[in-house]
C-alpha positions as CSV (number, residue, x, y, z in Angstrom):
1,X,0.9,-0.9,-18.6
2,X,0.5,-1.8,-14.6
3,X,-0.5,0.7,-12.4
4,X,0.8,0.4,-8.5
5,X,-1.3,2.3,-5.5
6,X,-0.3,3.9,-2.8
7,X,-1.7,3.0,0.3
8,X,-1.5,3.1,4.3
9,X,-1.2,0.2,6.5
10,X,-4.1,0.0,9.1
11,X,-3.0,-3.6,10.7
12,X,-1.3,-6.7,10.4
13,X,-1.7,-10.1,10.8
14,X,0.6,-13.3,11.0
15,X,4.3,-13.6,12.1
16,X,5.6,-15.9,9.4
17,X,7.3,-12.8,6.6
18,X,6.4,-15.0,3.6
19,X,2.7,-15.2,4.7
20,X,1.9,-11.8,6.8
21,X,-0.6,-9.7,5.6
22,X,-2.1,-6.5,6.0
23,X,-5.1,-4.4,6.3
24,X,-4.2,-1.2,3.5
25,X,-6.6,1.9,3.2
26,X,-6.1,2.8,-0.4
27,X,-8.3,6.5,0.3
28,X,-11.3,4.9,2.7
29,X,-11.0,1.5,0.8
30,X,-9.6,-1.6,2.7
31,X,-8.4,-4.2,1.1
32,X,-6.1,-7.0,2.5
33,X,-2.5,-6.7,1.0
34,X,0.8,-9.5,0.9
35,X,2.9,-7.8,2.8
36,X,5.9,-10.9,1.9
37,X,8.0,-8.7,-0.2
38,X,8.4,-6.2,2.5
39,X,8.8,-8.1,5.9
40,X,10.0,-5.1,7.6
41,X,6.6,-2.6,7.0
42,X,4.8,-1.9,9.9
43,X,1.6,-0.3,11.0
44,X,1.2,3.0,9.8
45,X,4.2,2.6,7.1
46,X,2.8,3.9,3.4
47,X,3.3,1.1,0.8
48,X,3.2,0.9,-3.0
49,X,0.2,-2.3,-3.8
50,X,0.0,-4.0,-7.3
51,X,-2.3,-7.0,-7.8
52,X,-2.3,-7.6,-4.2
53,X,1.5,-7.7,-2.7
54,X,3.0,-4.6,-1.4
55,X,6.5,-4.0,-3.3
56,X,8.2,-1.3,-1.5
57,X,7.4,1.3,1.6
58,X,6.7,5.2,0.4
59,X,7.6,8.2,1.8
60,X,4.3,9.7,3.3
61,X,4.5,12.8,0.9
62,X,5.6,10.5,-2.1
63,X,2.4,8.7,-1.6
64,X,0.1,11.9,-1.3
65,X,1.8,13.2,-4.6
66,X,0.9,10.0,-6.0
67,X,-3.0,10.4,-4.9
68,X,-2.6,13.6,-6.0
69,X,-1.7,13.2,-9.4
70,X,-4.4,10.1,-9.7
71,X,-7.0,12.7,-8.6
72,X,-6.3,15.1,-11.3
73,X,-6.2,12.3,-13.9
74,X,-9.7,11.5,-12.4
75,X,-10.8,14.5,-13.9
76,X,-9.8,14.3,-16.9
């Protein structure tokens, strides 16, 4: 099973698509993110991460129901 993270965009860097990247905030933690497979994200844009490359752009409320949910698994 792969599991794919919500997370926010804080900056980006480079102009070519296939090699921009970006600075995500997955809940305080930063990690830089591909962001080829989404050329068009932008600063403050919400964006589903898997090993690395951001795959699609969220809806702000379908990424805090996703955090949501991974809280409440937490607990568990």
């Amino acid at each position: 099973m792969c599991l794919a993270i919500p997370g926010e965009i804080l900056s980006i860097q480079g102009e070519e698509p296939l090699t921009r990247t970006a600075r995500v905030s997955f809940g305080g933690l930063v990690q830089e993110v591909s962001l080829a497979c989404v050329p068009q994200a932008q600063v403050g844009d919400y964006v589903l991460v898997h090993v690395g490359f951001a795959l699609n752009i969220l809806d702000p409320a379908a990424a805090q129901q996703t955090w949501d949910l991974l809280r409440q698994l937490e607990k568990l």
